[in-house]
N, C-alpha and C positions, 0 to 999 in steps of 0.2 A: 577072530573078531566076533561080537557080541551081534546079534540077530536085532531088528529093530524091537523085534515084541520084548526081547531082554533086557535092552536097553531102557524101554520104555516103563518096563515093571521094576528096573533099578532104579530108578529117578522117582516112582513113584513112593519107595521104600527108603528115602536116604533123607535127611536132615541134615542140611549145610548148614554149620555153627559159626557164625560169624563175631563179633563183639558190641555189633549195635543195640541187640535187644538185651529184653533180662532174661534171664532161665529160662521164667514160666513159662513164657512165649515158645521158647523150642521145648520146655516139656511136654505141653498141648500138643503141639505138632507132632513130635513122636508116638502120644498118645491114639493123636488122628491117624496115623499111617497104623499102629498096632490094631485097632479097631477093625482094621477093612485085612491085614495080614498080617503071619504068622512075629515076622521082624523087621526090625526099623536099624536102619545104620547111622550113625549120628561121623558126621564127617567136620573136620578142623585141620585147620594149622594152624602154626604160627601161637601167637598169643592168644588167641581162642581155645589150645586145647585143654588149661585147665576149665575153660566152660563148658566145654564136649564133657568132660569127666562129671562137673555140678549137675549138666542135664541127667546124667547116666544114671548118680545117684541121688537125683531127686525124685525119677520115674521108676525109679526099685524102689523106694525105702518109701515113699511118702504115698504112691500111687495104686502099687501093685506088688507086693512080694515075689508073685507069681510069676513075675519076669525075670531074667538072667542074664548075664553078660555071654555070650556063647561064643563071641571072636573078639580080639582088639589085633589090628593092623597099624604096626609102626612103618614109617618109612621115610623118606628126604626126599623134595621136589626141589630141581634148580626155577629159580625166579630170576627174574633179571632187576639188575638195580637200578636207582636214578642215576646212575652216573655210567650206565650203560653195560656195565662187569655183571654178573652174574653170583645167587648167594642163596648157599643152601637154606631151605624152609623145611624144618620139623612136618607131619603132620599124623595125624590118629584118628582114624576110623576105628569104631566102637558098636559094636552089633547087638544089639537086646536081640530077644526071644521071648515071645509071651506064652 
């Protein structure tokens, strides 16, 4: 298990990509966490991760060359349903490096 100080500096390093906002909004954010350290992990499932990916490469291409993709984590989480069954969730983590 993860130490609190570990856990505390994951979360300060991670980007939850949801579908409410636009881009920008989580490109800024990634930007803010690369500012203060080395990388930022931009986290999704579900129907968000093609906007995990638009954040990824809107903060390469538009912000910083100098950044890179240095991990992408695929994986499947059970979620439970409205009707009580359970049903796999996609989800992708995506780690820049400045």
């Amino acid at each position: 298990p993860m130490s609190n100080t570990e856990a505390e500096s994951a979360s300060r390093t991670t980007v939850f990509i949801g579908r409410q906002k636009p881009v920008m909004n989580y490109v800024l954010a990634a930007l803010t966490v690369l500012n203060n350290a080395k990388t930022v992990t931009l986290k999704a499932r579900g129907a968000a991760i093609s906007l995990a990916v638009d954040v990824a490469e809107v903060t390469r291409k538009r912000f910083s060359t100098d950044i890179k993709v240095s991990n992408i984590k695929l994986d499947t989480e059970q979620m439970p349903a409205e009707d009580g069954s359970s049903r796999n969730v996609s989800t992708i983590e995506i780690e820049l490096t400045a």
